[in-house]
Each structure stands twice: as C-alpha cells, then as structure tokens.
C-alpha positions in Angstrom: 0.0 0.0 0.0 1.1 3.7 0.3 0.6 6.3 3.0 -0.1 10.4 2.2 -0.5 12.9 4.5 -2.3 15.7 4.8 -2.2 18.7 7.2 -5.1 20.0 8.0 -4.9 24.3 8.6 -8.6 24.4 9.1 -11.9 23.2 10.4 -12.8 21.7 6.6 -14.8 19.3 5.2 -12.5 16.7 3.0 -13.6 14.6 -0.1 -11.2 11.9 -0.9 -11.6 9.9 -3.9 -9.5 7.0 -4.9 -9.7 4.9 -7.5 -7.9 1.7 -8.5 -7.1 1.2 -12.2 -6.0 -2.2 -11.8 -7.9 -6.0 -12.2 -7.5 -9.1 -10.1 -6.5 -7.3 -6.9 -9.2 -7.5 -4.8 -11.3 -4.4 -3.6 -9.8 -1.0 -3.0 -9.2 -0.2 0.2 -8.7 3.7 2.3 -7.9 4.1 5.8 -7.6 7.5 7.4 -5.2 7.8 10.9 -4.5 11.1 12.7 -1.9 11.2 15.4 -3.3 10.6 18.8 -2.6 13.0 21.7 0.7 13.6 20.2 2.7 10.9 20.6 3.1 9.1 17.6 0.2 7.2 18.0 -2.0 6.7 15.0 -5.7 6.3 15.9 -8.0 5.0 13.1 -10.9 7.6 12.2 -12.5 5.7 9.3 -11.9 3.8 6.4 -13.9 2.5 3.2 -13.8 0.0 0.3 -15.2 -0.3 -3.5 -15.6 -3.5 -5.3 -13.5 -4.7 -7.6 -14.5 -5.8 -11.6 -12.6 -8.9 -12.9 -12.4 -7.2 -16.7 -12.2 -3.3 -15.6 -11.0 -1.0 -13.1 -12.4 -0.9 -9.6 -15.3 1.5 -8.0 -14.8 5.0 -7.5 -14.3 5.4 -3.3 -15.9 8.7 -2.4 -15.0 9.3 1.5 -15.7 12.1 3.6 -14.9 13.6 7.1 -14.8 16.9 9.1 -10.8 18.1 9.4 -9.8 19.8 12.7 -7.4 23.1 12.3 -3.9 21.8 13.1 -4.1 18.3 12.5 -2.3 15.7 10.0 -4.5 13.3 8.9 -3.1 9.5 7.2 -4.5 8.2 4.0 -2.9 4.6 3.5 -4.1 3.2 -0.1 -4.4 0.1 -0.6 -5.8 -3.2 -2.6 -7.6 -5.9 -0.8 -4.0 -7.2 -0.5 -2.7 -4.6 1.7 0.9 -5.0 0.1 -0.6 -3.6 -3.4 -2.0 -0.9 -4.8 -1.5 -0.9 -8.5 -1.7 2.3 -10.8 -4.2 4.5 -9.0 -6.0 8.1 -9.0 -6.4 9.9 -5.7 -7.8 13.5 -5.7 -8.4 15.2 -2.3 -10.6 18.7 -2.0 -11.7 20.6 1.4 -14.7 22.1 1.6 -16.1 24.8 3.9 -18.8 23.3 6.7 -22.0 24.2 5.1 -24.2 26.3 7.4 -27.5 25.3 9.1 
C-alpha cells in the first residue's frame, strides 16, 4: 500500500476519492489515521472500500470527514492485499462546513 499525508490548517470538510485502475487485486481499500494526543500514535478515524471488476477497473471510493485546524491526517491506499495498490488516481478537496 502507500501512506499520504495531509495537514489539515482548518476546520474543513475533506472529499477523498481514490480509485484503482487495476484488475485481479481485490477491492480497494482507504484508511484514514491522525496522530493521537501527540505521541506518535495513529488512531483510526474511518476507512472505506469499492468493489472490484474482474475485466475493468475498480469503483470509485468517495469518502468524507470533518478536518480539525492543526491536525495531519493518514491516507494509507491500498488493494484488498494490503501489500498492493497498483496504478491508481487519488484527488483530495476541502470544503467549507456548510451552514444550518
């Protein structure tokens, strides 16, 4: 798999989507970490699969989640193996929080 980070400035929603453009590897798989009271820790905060097509690339993954101010977040990328990944597209936007 691989690991991104992702430092966080503000209070932001983030959209990450992650796609797998490879076949026979199982589902794709996204787990974001964040540090946990600041001692190396990571501490899982979610994580998400799409399925995987035996003749074409796998589901879009669409995950979202609210970003503190100050904060690196972890994506780790992966296949359903998690020692593959394969040729992928990832593209991460923030968002502000949408009012009431």
């Amino acid at each position: 798999g691989v690991w991104y980070t992702f430092p966080s400035l503000d209070r932001r929603v983030v959209r990450i989507e992650y796609q797998l453009f490879a076949t026979g590897i199982g589902k794709s798989s996204l787990s974001v970490f964040t540090d946990a009271c600041n001692e190396g820790l990571r501490s899982c905060i979610g994580n998400a699969q799409a399925e995987s097509h035996y003749y074409s690339f796998n589901d879009l993954l669409i995950y979202e989640f609210l970003a503190e101010s100050d904060v690196d977040y972890y994506f780790f990328l992966a296949g359903e193996n998690a020692a593959t990944v394969g040729e992928y597209q990832l593209n991460i936007t923030e968002h502000p929080i949408p009012s009431n």
